[in-house]
Biopython code that builds the backbone (N, CA, C, O; Angstrom):
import numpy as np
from Bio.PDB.StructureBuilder import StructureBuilder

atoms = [
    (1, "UNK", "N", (18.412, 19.352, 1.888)),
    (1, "UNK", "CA", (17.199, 18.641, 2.229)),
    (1, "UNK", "C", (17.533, 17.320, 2.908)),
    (1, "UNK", "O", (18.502, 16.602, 2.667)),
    (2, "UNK", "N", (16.453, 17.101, 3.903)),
    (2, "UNK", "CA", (17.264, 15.561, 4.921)),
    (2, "UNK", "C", (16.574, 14.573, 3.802)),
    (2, "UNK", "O", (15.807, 14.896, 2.896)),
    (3, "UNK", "N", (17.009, 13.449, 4.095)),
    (3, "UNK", "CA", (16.310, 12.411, 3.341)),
    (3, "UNK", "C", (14.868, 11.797, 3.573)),
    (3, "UNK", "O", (14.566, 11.445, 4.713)),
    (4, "UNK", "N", (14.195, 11.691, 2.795)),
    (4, "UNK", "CA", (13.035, 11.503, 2.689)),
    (4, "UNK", "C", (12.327, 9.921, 2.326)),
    (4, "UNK", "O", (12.921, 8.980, 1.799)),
    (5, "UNK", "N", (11.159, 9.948, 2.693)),
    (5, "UNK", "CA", (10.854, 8.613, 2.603)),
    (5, "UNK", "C", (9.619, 8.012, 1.641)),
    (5, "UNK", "O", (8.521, 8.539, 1.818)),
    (6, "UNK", "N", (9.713, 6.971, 0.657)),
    (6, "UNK", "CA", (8.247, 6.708, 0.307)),
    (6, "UNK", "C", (7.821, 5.055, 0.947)),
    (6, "UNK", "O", (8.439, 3.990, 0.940)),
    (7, "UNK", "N", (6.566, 5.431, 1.438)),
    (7, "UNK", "CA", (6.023, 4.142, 2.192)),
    (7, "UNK", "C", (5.006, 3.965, 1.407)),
    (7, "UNK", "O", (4.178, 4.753, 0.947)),
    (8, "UNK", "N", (5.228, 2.317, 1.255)),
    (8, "UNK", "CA", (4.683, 1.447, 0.647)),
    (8, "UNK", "C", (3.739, 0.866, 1.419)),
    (8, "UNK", "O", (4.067, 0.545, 2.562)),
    (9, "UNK", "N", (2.119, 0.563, 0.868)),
    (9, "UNK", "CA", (0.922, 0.027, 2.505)),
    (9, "UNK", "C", (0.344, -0.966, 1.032)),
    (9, "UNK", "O", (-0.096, -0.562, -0.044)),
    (10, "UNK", "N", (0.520, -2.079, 1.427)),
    (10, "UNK", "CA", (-0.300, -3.074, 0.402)),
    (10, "UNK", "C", (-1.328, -3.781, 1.663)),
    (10, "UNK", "O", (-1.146, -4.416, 2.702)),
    (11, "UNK", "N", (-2.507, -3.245, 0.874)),
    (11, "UNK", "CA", (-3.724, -4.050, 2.276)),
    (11, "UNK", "C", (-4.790, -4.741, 1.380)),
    (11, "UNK", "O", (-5.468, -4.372, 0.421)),
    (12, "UNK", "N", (-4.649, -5.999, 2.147)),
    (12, "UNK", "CA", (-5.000, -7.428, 1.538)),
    (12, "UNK", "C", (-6.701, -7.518, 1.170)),
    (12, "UNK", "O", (-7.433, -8.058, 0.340)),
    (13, "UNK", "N", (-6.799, -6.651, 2.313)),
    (13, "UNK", "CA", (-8.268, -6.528, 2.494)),
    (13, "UNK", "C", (-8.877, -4.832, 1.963)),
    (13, "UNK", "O", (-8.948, -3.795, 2.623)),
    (14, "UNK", "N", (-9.204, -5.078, 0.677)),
    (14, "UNK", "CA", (-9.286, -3.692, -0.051)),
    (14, "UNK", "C", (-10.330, -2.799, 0.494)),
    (14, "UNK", "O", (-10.509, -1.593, 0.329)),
    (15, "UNK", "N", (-11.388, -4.244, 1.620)),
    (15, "UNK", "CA", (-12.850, -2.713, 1.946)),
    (15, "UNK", "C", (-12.426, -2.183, 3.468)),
    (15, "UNK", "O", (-13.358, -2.027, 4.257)),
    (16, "UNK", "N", (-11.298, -1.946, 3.848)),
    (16, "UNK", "CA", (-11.042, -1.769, 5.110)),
    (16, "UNK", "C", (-9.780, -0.490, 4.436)),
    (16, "UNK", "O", (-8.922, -0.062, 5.207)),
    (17, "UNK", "N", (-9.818, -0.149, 3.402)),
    (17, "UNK", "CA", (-9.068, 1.127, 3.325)),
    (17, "UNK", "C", (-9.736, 2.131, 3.733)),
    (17, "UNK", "O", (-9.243, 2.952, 4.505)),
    (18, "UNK", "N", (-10.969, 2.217, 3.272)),
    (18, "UNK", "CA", (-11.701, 3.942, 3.733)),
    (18, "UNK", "C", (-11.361, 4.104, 5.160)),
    (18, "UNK", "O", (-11.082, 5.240, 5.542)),
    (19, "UNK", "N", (-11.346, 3.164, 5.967)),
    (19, "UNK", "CA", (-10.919, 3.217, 7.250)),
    (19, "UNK", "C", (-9.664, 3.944, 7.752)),
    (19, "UNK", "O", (-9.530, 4.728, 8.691)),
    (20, "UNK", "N", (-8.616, 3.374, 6.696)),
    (20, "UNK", "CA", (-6.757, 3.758, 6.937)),
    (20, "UNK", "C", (-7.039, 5.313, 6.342)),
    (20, "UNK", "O", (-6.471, 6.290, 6.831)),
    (21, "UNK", "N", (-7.964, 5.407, 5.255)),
    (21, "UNK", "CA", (-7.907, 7.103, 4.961)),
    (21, "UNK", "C", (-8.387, 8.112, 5.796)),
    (21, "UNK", "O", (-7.832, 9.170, 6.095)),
    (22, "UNK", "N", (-9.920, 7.505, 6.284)),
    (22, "UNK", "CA", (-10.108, 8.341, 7.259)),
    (22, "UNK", "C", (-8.663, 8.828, 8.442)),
    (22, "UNK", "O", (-8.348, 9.963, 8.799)),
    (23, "UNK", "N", (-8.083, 7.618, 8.781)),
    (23, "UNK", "CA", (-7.447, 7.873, 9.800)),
    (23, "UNK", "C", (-5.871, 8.658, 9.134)),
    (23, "UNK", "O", (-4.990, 9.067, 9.890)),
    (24, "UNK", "N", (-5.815, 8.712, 8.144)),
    (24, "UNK", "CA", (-4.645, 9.573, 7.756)),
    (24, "UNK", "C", (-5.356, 10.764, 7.287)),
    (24, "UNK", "O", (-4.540, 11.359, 6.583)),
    (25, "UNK", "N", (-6.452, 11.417, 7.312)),
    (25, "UNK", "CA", (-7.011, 12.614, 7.342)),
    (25, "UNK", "C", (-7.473, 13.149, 8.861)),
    (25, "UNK", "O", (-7.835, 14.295, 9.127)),
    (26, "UNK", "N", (-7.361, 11.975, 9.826)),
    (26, "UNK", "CA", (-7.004, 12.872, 11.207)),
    (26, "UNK", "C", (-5.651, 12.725, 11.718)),
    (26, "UNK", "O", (-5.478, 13.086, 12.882)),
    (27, "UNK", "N", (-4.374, 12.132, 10.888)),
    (27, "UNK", "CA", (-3.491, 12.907, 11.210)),
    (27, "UNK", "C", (-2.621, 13.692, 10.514)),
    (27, "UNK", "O", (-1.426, 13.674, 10.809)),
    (28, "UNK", "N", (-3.093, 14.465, 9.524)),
    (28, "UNK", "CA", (-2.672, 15.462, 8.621)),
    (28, "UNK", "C", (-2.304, 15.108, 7.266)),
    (28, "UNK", "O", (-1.897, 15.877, 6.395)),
    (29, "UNK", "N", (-2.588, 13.201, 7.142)),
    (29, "UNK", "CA", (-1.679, 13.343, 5.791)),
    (29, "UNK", "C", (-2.563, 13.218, 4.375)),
    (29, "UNK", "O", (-3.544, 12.478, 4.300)),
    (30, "UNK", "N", (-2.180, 13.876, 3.483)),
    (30, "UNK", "CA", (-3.670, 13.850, 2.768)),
    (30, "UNK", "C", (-3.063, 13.565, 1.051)),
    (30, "UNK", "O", (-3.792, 13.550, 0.059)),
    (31, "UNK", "N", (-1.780, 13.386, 1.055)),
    (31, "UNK", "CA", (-1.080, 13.448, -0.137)),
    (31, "UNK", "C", (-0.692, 12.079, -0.299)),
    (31, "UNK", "O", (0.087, 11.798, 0.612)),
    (32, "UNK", "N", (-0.887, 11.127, -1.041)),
    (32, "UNK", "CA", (-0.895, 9.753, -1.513)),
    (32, "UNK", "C", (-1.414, 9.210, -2.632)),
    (32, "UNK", "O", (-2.472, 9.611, -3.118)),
    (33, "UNK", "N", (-0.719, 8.265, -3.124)),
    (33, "UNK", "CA", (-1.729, 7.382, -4.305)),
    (33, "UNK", "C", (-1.582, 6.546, -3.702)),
    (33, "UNK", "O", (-2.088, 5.467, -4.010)),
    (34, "UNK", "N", (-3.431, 5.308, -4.945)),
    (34, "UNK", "CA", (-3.746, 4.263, -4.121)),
    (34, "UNK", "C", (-4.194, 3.868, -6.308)),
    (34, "UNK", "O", (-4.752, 4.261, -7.332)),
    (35, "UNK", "N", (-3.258, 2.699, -5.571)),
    (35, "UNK", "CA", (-3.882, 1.912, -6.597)),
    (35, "UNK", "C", (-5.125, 0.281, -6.501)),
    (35, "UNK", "O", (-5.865, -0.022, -5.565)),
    (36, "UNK", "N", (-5.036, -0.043, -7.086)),
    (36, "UNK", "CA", (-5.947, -1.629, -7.509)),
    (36, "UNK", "C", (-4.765, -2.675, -7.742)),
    (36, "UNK", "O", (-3.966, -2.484, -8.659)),
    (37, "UNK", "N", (-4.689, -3.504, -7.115)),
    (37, "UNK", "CA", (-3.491, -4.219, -7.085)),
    (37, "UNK", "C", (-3.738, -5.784, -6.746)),
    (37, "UNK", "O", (-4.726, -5.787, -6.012)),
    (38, "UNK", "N", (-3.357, -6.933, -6.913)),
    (38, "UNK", "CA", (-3.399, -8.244, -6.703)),
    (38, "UNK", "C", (-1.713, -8.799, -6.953)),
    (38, "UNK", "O", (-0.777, -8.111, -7.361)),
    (39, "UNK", "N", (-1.694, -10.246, -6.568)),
    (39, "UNK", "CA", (-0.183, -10.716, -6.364)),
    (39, "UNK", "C", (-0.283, -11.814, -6.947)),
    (39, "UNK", "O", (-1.269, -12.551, -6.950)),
    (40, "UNK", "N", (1.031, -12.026, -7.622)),
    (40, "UNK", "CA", (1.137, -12.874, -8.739)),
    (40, "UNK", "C", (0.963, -14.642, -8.239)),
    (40, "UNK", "O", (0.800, -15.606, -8.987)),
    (41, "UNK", "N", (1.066, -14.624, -6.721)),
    (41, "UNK", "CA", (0.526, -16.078, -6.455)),
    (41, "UNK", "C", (-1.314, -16.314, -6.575)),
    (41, "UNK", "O", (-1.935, -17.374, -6.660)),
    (42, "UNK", "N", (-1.774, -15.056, -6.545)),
    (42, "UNK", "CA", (-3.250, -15.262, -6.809)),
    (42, "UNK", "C", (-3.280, -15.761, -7.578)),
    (42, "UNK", "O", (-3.650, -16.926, -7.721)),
    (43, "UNK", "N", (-2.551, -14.378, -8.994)),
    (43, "UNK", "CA", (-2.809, -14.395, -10.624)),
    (43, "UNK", "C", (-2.710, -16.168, -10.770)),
    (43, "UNK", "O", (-3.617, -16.983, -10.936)),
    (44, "UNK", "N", (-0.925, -16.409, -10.607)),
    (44, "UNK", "CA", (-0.960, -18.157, -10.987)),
    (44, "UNK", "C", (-1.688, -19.097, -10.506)),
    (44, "UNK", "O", (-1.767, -20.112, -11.198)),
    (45, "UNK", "N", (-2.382, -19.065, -9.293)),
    (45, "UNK", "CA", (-2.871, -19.980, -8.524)),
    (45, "UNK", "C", (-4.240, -20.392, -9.482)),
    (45, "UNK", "O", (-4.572, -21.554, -9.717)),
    (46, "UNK", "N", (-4.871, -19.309, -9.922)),
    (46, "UNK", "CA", (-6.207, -19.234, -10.763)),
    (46, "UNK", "C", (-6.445, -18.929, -12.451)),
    (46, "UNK", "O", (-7.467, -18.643, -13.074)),
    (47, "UNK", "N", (-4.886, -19.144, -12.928)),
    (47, "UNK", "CA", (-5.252, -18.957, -14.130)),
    (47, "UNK", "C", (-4.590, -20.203, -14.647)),
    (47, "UNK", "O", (-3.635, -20.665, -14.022)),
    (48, "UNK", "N", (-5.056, -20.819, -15.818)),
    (48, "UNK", "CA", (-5.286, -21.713, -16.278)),
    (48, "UNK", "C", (-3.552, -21.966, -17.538)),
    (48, "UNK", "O", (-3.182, -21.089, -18.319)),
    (49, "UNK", "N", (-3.094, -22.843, -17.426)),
    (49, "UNK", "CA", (-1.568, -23.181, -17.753)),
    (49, "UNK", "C", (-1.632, -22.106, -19.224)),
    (49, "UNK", "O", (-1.023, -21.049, -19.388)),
    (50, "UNK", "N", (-2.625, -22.831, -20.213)),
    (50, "UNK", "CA", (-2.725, -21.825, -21.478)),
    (50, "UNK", "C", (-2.881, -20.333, -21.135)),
    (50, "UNK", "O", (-2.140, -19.559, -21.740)),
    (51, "UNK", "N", (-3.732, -19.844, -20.261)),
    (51, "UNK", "CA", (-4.102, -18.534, -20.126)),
    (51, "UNK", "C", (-2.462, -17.950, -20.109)),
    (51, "UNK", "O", (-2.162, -17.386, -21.161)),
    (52, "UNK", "N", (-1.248, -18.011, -18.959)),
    (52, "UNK", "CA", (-0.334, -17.844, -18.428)),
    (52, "UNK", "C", (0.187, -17.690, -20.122)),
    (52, "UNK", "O", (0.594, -16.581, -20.468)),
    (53, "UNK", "N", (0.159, -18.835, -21.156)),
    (53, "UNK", "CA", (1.046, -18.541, -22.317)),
    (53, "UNK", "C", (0.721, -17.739, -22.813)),
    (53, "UNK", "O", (1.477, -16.893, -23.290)),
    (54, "UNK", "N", (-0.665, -17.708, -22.890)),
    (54, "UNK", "CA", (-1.100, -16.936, -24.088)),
    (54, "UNK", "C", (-1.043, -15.235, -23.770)),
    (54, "UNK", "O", (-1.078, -14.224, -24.472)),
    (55, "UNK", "N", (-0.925, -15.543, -22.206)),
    (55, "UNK", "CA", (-0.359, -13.689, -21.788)),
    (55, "UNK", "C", (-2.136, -13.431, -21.600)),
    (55, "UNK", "O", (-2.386, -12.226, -21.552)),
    (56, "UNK", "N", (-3.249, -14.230, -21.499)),
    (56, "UNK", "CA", (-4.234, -13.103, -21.202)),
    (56, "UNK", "C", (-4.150, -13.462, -19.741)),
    (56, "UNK", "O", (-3.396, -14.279, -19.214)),
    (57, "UNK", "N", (-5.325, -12.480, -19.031)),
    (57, "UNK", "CA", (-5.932, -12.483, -17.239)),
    (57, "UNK", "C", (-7.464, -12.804, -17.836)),
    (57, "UNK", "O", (-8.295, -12.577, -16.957)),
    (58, "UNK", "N", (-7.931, -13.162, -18.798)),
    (58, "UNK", "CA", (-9.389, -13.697, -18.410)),
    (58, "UNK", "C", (-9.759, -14.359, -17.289)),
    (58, "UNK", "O", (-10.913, -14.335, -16.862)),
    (59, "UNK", "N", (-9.057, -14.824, -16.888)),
    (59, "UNK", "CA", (-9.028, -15.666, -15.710)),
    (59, "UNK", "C", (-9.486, -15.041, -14.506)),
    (59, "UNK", "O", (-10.099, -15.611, -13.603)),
    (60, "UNK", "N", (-9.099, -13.640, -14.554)),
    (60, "UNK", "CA", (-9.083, -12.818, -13.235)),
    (60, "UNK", "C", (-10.551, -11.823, -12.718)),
    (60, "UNK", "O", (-10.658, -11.112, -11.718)),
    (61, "UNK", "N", (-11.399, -12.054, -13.635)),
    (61, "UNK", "CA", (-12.462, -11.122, -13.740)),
    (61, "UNK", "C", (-12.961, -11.136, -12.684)),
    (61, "UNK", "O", (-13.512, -10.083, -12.364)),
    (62, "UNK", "N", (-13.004, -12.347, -11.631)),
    (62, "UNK", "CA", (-13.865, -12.201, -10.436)),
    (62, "UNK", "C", (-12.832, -11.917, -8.833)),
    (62, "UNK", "O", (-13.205, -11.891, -7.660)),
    (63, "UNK", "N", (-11.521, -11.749, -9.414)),
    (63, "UNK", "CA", (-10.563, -11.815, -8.156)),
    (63, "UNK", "C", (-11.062, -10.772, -7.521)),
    (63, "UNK", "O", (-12.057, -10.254, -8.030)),
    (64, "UNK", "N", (-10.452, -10.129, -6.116)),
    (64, "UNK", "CA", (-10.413, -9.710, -5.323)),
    (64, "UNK", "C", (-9.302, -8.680, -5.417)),
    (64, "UNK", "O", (-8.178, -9.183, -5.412)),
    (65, "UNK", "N", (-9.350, -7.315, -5.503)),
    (65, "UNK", "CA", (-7.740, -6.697, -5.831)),
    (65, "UNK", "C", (-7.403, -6.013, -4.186)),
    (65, "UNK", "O", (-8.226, -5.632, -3.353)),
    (66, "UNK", "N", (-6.055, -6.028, -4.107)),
    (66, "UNK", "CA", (-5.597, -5.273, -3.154)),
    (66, "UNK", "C", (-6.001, -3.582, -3.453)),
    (66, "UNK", "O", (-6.537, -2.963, -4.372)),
    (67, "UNK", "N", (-5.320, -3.196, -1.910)),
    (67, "UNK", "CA", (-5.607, -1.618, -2.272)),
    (67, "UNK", "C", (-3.801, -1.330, -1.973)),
    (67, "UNK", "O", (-3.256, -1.859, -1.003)),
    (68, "UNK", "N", (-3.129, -0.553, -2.819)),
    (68, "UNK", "CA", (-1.520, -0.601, -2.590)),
    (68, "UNK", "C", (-1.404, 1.462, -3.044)),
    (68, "UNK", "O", (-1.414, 2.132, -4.076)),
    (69, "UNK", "N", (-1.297, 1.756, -1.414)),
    (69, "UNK", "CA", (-0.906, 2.943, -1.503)),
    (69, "UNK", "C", (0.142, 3.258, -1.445)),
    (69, "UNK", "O", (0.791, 2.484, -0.741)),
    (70, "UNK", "N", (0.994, 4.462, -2.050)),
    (70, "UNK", "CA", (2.340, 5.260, -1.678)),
    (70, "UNK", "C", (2.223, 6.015, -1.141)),
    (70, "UNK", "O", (1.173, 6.622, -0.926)),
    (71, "UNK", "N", (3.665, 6.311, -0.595)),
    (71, "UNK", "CA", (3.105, 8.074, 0.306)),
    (71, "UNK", "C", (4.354, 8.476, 0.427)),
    (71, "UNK", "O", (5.157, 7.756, 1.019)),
    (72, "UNK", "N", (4.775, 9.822, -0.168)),
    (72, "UNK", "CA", (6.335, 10.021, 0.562)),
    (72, "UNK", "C", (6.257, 11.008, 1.497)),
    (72, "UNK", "O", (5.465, 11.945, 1.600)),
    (73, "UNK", "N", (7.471, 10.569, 2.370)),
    (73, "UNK", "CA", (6.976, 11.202, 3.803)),
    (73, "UNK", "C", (8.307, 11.607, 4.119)),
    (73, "UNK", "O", (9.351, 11.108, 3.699)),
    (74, "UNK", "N", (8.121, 12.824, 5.114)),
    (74, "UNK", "CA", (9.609, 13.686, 5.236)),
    (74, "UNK", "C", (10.570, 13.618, 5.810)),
    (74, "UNK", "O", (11.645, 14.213, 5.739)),
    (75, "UNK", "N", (9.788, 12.081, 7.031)),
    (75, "UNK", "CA", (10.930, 11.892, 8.122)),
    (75, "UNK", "C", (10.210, 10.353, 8.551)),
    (75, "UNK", "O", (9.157, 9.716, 8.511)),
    (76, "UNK", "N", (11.965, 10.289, 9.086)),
    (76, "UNK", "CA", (11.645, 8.585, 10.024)),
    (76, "UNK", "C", (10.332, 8.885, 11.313)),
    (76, "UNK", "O", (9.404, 8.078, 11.267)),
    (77, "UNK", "N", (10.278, 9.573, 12.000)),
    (77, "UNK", "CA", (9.149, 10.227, 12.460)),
    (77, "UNK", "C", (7.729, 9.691, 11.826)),
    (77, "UNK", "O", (7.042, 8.695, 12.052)),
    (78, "UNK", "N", (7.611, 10.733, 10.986)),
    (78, "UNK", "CA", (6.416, 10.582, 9.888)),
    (78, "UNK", "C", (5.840, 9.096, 9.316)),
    (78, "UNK", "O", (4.743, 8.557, 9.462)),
    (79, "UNK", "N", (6.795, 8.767, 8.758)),
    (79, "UNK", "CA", (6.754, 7.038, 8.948)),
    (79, "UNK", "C", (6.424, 6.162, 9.750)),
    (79, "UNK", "O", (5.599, 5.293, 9.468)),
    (80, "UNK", "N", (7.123, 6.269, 11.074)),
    (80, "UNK", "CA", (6.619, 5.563, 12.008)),
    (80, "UNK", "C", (5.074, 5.849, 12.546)),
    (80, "UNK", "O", (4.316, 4.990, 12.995)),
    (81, "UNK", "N", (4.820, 7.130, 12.407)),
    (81, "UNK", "CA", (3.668, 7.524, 12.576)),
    (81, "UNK", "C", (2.405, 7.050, 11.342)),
    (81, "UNK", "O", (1.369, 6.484, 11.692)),
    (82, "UNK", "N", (2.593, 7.261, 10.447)),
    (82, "UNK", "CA", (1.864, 6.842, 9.743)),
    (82, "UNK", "C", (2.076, 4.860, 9.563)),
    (82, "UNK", "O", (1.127, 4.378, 8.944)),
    (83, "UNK", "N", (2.875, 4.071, 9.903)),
    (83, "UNK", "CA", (2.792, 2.593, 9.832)),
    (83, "UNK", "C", (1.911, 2.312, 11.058)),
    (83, "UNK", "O", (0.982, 1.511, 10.955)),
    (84, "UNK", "N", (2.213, 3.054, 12.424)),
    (84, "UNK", "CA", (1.670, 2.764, 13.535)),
    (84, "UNK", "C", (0.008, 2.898, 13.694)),
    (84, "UNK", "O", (-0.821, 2.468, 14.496)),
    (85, "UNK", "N", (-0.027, 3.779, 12.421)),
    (85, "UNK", "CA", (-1.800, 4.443, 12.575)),
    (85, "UNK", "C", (-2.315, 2.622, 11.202)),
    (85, "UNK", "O", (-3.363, 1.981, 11.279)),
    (86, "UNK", "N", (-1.626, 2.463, 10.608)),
    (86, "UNK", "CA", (-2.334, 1.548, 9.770)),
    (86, "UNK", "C", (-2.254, 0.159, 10.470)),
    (86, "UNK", "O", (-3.111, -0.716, 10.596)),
    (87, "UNK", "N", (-1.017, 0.222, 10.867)),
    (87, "UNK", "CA", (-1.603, -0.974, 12.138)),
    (87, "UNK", "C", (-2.637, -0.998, 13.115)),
    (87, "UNK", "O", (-3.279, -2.046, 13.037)),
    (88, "UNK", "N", (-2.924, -0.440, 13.759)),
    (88, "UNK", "CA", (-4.047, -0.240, 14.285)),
    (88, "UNK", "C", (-5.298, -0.416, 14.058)),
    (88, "UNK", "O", (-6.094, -1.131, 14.668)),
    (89, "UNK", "N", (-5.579, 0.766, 12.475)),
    (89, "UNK", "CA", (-6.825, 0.435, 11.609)),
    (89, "UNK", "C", (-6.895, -1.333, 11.151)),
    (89, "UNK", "O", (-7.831, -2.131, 11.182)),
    (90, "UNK", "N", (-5.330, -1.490, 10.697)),
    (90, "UNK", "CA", (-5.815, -2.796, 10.397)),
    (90, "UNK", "C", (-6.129, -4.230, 10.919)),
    (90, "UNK", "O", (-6.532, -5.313, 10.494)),
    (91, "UNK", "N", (-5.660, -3.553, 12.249)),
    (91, "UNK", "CA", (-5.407, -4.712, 13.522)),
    (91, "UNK", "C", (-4.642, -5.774, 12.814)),
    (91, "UNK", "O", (-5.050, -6.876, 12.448)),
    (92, "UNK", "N", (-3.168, -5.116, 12.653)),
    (92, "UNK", "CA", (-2.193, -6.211, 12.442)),
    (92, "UNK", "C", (-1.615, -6.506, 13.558)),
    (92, "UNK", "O", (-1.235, -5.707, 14.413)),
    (93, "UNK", "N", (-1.500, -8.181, 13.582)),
    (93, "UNK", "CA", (-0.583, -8.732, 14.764)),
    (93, "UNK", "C", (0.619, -9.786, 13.513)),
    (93, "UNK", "O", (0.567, -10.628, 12.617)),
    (94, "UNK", "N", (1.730, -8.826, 14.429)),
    (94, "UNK", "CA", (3.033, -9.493, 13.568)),
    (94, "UNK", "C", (3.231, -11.508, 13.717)),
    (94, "UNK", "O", (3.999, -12.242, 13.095)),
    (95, "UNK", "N", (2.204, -11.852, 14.772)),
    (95, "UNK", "CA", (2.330, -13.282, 14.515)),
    (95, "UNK", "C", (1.327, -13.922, 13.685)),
    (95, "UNK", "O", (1.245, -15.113, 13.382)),
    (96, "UNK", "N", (0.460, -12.800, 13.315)),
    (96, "UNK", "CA", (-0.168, -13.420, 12.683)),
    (96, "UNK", "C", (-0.808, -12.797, 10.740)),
    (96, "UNK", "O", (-1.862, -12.202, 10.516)),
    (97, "UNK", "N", (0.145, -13.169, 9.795)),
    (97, "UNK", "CA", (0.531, -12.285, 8.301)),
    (97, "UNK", "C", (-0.868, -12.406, 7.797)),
    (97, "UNK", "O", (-1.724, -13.039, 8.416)),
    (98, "UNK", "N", (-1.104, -11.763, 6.610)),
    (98, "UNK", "CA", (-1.890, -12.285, 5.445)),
    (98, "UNK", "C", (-2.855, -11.224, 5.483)),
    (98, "UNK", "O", (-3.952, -11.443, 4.970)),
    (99, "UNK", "N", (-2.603, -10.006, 6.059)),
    (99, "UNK", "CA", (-3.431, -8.406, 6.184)),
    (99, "UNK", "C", (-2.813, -7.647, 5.087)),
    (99, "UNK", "O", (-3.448, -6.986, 4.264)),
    (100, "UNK", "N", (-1.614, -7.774, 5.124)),
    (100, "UNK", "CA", (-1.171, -6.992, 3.657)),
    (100, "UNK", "C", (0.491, -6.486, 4.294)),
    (100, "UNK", "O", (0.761, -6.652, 5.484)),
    (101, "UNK", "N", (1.185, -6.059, 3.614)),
    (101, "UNK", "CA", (2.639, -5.970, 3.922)),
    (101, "UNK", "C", (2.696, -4.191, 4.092)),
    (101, "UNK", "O", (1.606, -3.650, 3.909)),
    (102, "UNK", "N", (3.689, -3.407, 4.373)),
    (102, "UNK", "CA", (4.244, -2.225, 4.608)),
    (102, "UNK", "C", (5.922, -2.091, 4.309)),
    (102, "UNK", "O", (6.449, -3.196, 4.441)),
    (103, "UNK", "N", (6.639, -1.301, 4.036)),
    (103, "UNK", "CA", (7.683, -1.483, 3.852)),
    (103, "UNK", "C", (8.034, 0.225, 3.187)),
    (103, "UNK", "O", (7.076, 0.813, 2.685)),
    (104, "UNK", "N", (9.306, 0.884, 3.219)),
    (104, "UNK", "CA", (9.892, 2.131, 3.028)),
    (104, "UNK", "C", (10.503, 1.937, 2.501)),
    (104, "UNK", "O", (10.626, 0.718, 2.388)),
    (105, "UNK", "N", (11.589, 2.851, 1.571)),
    (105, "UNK", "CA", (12.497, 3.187, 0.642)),
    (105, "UNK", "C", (12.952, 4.641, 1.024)),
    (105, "UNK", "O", (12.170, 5.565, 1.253)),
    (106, "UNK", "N", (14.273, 4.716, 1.062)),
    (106, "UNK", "CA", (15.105, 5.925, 1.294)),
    (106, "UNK", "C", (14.701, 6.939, 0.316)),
    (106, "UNK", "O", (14.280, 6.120, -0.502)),
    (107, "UNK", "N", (14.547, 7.769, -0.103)),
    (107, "UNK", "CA", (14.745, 8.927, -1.337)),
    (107, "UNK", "C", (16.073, 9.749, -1.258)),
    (107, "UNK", "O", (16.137, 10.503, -0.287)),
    (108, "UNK", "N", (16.932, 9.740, -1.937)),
    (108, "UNK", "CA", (17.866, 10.551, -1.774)),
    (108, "UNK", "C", (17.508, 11.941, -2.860)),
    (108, "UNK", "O", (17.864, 13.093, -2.613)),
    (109, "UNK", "N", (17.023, 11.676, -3.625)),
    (109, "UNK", "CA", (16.815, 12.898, -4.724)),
    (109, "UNK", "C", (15.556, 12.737, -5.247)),
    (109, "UNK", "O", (15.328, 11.606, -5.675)),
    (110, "UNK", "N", (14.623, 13.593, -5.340)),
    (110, "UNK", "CA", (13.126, 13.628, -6.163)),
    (110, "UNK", "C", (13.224, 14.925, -6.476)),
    (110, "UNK", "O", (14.102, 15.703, -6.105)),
    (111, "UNK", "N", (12.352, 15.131, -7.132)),
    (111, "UNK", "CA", (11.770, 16.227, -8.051)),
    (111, "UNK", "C", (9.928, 16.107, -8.067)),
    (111, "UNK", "O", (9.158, 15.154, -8.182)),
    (112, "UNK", "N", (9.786, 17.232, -7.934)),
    (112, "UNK", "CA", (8.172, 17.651, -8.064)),
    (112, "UNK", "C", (7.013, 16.955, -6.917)),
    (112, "UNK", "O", (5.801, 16.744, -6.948)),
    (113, "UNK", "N", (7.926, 16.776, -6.088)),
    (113, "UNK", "CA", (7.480, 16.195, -4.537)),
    (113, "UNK", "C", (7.255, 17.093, -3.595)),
    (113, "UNK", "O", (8.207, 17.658, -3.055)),
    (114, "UNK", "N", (5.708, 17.418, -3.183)),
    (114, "UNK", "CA", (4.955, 18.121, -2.312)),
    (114, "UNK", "C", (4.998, 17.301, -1.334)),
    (114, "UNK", "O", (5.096, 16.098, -1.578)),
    (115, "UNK", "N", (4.917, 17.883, 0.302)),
    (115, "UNK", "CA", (4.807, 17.047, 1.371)),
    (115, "UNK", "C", (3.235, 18.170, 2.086)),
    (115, "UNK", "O", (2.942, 19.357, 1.949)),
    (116, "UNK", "N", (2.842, 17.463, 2.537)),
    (116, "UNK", "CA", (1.558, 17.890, 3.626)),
    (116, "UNK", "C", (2.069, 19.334, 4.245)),
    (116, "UNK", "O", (3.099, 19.480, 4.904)),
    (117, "UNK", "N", (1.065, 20.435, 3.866)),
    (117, "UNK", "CA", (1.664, 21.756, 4.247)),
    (117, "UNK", "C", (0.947, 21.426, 5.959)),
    (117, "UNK", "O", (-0.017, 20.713, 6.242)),
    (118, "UNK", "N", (1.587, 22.012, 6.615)),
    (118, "UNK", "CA", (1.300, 22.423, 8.466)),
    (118, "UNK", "C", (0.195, 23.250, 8.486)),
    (118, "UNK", "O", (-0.232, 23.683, 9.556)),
]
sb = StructureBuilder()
sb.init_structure("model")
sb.init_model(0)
sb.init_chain("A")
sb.init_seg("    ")
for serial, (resi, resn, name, xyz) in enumerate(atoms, 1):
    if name == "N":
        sb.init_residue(resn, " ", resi, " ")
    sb.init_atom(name, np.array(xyz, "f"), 0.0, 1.0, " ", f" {name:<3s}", serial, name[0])
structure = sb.get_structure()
């Protein structure tokens, strides 16, 4: 098996995902998780010195969460294809950050990993 890939899509702006899904259901890919996600400079920025000790997020009830999907994908190909389609949806310009990050990881070995049948 060649090596395989899981891509990481953290988007800053959580109501502009239905958008990135639609557009990865017109180009075949339909296999992913998506979680609810926020970043720990939010969390600290807005929670209160005690909150942080005491270990609760009361603090967080009104934040804003990211949307942070995975996806493993079968080829450098596939990847590029699928980063190039979320750029787009998201109208990222690399001079200008704060849309949400992207980033891959090699797989050398998985187990119980389906890829998008043809």
């Amino acid at each position: 098996m060649e090596k395989s890939y899981v891509l990481f899509i953290i988007l800053n702006d959580a109501k502009r995902f239905r958008q990135v899904k639609v557009k990865f259901k017109e180009l075949g890919y339909s296999r992913y998780t998506v979680m609810d996600t926020y970043g720990t400079t939010d969390v600290l920025t807005s929670m209160e010195f005690s909150n942080m000790l005491s270990g609760t997020m009361s603090g967080q009830s009104n934040k804003s969460y990211n949307k942070t999907i995975f996806m493993v994908l079968e080829s450098e190909e596939d990847v590029e294809t699928v980063m190039d389609a979320v750029e787009e949806v998201q109208n990222i310009d690399i001079m200008k950050p704060g849309k949400g990050i992207m980033f891959t990881i090699p797989i050398m070995r998985s187990e119980g990993v389906r890829f998008n049948e043809e």
